[in-house]
C-alpha positions as a Markdown table, in Angstrom:
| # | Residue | x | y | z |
|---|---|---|---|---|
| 1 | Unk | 44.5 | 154.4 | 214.3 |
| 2 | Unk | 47.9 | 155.5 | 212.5 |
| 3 | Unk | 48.1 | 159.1 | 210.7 |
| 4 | Unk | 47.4 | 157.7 | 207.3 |
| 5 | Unk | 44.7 | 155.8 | 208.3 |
| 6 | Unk | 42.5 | 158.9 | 210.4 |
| 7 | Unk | 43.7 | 160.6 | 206.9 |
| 8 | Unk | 42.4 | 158.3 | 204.7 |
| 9 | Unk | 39.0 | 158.3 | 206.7 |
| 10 | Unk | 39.2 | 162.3 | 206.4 |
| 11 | Unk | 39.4 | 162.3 | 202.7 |
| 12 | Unk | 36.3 | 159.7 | 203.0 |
| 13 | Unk | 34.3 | 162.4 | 205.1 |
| 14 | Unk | 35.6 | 165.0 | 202.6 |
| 15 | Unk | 34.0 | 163.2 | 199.3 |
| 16 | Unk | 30.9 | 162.7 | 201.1 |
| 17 | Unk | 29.8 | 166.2 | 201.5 |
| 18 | Unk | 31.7 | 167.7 | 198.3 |
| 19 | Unk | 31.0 | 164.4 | 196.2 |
| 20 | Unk | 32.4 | 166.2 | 192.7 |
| 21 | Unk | 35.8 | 165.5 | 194.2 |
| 22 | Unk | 35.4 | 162.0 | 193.6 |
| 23 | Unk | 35.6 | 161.9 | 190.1 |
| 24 | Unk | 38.8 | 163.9 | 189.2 |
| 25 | Unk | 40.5 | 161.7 | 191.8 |
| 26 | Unk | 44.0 | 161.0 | 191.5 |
| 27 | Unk | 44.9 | 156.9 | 190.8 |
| 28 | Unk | 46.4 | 156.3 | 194.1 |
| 29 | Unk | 43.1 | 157.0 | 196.0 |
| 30 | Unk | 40.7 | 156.2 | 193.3 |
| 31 | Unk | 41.4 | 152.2 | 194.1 |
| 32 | Unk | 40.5 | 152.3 | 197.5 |
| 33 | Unk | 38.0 | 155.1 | 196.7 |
| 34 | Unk | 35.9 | 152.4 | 194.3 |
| 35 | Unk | 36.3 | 149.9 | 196.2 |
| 36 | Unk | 34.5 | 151.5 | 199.2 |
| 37 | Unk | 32.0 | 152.8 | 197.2 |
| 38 | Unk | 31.1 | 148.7 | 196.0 |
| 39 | Unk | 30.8 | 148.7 | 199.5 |
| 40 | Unk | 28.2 | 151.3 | 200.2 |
| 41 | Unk | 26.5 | 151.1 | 196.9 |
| 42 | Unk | 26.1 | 146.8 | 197.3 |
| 43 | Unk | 24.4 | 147.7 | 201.2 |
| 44 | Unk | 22.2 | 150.2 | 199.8 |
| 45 | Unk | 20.9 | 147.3 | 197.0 |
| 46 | Unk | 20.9 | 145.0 | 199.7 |
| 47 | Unk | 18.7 | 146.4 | 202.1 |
| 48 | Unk | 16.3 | 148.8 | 200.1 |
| 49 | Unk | 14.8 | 148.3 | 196.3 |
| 50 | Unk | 18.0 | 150.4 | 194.6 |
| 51 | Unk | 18.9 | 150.5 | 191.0 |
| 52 | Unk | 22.4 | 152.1 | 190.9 |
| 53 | Unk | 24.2 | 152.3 | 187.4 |
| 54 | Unk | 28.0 | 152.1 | 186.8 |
| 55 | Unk | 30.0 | 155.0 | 188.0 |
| 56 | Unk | 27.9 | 156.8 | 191.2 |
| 57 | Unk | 29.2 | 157.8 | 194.7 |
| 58 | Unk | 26.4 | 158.3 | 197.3 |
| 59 | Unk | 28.1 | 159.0 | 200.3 |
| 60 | Unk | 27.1 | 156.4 | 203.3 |
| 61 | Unk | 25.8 | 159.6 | 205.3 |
| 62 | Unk | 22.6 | 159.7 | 203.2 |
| 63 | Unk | 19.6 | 157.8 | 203.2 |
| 64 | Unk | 18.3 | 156.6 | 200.9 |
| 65 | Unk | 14.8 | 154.8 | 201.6 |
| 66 | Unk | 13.0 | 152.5 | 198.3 |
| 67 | Unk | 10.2 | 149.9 | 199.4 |
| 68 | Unk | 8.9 | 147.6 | 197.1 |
| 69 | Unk | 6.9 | 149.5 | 194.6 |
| 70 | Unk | 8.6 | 153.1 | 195.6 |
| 71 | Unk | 11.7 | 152.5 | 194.1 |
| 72 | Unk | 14.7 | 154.8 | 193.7 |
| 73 | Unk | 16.3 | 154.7 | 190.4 |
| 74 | Unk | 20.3 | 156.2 | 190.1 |
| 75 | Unk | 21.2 | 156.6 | 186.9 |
| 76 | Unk | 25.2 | 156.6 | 185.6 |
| 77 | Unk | 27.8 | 159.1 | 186.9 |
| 78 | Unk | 25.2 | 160.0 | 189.5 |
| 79 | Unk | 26.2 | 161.9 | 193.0 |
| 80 | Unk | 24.7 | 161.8 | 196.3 |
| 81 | Unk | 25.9 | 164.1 | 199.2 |
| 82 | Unk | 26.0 | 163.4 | 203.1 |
| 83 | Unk | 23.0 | 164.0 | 204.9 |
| 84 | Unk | 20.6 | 164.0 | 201.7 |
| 85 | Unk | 17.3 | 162.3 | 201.8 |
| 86 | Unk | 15.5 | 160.9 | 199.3 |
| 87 | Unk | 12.4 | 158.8 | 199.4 |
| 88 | Unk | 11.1 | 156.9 | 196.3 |
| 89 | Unk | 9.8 | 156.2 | 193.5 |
| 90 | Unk | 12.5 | 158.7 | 192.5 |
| 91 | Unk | 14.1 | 158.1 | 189.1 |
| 92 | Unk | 17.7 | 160.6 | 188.9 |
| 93 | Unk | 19.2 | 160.6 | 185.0 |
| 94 | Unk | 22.2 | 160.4 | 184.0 |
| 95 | Unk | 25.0 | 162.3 | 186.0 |
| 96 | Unk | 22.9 | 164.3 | 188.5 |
| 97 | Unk | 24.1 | 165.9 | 191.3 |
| 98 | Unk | 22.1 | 165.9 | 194.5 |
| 99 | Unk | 24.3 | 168.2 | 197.1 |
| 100 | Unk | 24.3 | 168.3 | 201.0 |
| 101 | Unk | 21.3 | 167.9 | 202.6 |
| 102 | Unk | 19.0 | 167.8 | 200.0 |
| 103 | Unk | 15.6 | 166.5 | 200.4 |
| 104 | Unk | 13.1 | 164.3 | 197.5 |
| 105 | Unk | 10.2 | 162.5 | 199.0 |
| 106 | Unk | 8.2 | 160.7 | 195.8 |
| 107 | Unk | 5.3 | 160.4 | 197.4 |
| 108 | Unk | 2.6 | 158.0 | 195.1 |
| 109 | Unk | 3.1 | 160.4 | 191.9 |
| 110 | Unk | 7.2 | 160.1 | 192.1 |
| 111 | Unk | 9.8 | 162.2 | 191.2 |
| 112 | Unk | 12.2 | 162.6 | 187.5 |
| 113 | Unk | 15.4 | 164.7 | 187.4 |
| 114 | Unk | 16.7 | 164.6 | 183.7 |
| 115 | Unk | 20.0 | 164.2 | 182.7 |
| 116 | Unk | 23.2 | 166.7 | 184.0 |
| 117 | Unk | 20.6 | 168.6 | 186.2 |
| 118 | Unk | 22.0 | 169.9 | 189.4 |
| 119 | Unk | 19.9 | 169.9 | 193.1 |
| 120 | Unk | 21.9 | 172.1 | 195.4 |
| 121 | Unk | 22.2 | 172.0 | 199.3 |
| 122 | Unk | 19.2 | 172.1 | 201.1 |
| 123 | Unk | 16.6 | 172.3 | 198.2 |
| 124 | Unk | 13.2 | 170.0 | 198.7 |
| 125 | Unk | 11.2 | 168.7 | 196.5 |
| 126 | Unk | 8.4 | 167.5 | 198.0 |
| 127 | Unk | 6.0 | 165.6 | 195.5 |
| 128 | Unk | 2.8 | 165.2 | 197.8 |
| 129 | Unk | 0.1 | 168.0 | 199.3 |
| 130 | Unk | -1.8 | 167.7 | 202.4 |
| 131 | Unk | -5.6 | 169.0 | 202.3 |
| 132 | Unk | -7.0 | 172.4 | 203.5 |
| 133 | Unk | -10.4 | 172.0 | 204.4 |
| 134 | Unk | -11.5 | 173.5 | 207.8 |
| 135 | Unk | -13.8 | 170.7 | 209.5 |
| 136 | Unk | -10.8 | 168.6 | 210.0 |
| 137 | Unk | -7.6 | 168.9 | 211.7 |
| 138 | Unk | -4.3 | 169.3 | 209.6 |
| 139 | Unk | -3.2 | 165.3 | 210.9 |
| 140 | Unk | -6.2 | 163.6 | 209.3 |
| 141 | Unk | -6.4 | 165.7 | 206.1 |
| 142 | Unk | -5.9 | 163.2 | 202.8 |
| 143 | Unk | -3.1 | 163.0 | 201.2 |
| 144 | Unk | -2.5 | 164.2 | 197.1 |
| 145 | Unk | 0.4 | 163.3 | 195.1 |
| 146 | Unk | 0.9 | 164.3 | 191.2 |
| 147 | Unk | 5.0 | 164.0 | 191.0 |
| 148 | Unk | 7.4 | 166.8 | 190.1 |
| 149 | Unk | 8.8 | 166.4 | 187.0 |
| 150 | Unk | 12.8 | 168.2 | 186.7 |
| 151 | Unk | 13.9 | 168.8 | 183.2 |
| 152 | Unk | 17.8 | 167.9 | 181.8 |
| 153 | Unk | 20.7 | 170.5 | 183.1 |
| 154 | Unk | 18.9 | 172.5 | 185.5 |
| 155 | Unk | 20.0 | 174.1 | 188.4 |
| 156 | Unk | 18.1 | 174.3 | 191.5 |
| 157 | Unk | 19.7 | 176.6 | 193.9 |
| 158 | Unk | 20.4 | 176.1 | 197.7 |
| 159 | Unk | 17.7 | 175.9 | 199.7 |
| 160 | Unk | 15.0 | 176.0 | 196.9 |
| 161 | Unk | 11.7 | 174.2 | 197.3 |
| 162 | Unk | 9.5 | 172.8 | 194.4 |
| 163 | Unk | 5.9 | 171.7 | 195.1 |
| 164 | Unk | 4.0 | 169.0 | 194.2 |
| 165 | Unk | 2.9 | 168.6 | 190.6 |
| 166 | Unk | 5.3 | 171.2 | 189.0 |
| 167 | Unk | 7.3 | 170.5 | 186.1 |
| 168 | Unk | 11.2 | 172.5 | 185.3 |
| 169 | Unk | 12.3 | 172.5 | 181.6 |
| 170 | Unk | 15.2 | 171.7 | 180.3 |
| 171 | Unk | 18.2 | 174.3 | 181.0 |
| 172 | Unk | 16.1 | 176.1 | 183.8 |
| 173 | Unk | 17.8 | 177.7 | 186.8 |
| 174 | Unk | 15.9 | 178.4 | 190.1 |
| 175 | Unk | 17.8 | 180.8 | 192.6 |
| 176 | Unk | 18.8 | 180.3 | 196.3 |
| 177 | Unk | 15.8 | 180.0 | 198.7 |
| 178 | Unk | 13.2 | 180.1 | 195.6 |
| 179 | Unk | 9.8 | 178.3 | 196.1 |
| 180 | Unk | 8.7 | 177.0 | 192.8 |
| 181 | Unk | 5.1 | 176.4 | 192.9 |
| 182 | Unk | 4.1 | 176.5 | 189.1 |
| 183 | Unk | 5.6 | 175.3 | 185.7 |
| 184 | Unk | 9.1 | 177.2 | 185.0 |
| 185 | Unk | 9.2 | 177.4 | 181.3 |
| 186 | Unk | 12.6 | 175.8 | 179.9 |
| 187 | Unk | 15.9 | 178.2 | 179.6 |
| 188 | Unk | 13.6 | 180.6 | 182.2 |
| 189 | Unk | 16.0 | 182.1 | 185.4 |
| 190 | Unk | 13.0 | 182.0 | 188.2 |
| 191 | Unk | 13.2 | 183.5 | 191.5 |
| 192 | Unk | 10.9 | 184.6 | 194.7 |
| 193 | Unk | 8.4 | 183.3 | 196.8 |
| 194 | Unk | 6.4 | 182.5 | 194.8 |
| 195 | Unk | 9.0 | 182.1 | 192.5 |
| 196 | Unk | 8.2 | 184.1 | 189.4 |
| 197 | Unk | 10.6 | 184.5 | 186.1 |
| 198 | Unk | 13.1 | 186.4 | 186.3 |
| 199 | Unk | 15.1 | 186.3 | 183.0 |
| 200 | Unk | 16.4 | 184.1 | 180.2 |
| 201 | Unk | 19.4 | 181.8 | 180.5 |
| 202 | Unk | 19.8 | 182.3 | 176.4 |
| 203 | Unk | 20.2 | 186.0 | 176.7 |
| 204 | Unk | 23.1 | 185.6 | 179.7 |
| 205 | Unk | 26.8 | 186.4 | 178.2 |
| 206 | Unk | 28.4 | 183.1 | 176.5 |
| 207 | Unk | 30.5 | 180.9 | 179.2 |
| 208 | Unk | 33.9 | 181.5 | 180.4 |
| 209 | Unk | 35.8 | 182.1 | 183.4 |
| 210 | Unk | 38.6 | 184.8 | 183.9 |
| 211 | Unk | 41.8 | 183.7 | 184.4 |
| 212 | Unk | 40.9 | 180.2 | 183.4 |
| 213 | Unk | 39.3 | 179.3 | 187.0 |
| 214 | Unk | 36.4 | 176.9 | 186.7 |
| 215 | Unk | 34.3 | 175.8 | 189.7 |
| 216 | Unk | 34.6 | 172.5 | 190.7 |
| 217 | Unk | 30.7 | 172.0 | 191.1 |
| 218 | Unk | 27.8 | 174.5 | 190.2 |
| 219 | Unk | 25.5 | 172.9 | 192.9 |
């Protein structure tokens, strides 16, 4: 394989585990850049039962898993990152982000993540509970499943977990390593295990970065 060609195949590896590179691209490697996500994108809908709207990457590192009547549901401008997991019914809005490693299993009850919300690396949400009762072993306990429910333009830190049944409201933010195993009001700033509110993203100074730097990704 010729230097451009081991580049070319870097750059590929590069957008799959930062995936917000892909779309500020520059034109001469957005047309082969497209063209191998068609390629991805058109296995996934051929092998599991996908719905992927115009204008997504999911890099080919992440698996994706939908069988017939646990779909998964990609909505447009959509991003998912090498080495994520996610396990229908899963429905993603418009424009979310789901980072590195990042793990959604449905279970029965499914899982929503609203529109612009951001799932950093190595948060779960898990949307399924095992039973507790002591006359039976752990293995054969049944199985509950109520959904999680994620609001628009949240942030859910790295490493965060959400529980079964819980519902985020719109704008929330849940910090780094955070288990969320209640309702998180919307605008709230939760943190802990058990997470507990810490603050108010409404009170936080007004945006703006000194110097004029801006991240490239807030997951």
């Amino acid at each position: 394989m010729d230097l451009d060609a081991l580049r070319r195949e870097q750059h590929k590896l590069r957008l799959s585990w930062m995936p917000w590179l892909y779309f500020s691209l520059k034109p001469r490697h957005r047309e082969w850049a497209e063209a191998w996500q068609r390629e991805v994108q058109q296995r996934l809908r051929d092998l599991e039962t996908v719905e992927i709207a115009e204008g997504c990457f999911i890099a080919p590192e992440a698996r994706v898993f939908a069988e017939p009547g646990r779909s998964v549901v990609i909505g447009p401008g959509c991003s998912i990152a090498a080495d994520a997991f996610v396990h229908g019914p899963v429905v993603l809005g418009p424009r979310v982000s789901l980072n590195a490693r990042v793990s959604l299993d449905g279970g029965a009850g499914g899982i929503r993540i609203g529109e612009g919300s951001r799932i950093a690396t190595g948060a779960t949400l898990y949307a399924f509970d095992h039973g507790l009762a002591p006359d039976r072993p752990v293995r054969e306990q049944p199985v509950t499943s109520r959904g999680i429910t994620v609001g628009a333009d949240v942030w859910i830190g790295a490493n965060a977990g959400v529980t079964d049944g819980v519902t985020v409201g719109d704008h929330a933010v849940v910090a780094m390593g955070a288990v969320v195993t209640r309702d998180v009001p919307p605008w709230a700033i939760v943190g802990g295990v058990p997470a507990r509110v810490l603050g108010d993203r409404r009170n936080r100074p007004r945006s703006g970065f000194p110097g004029g730097w801006e991240p490239d990704d807030q997951g």
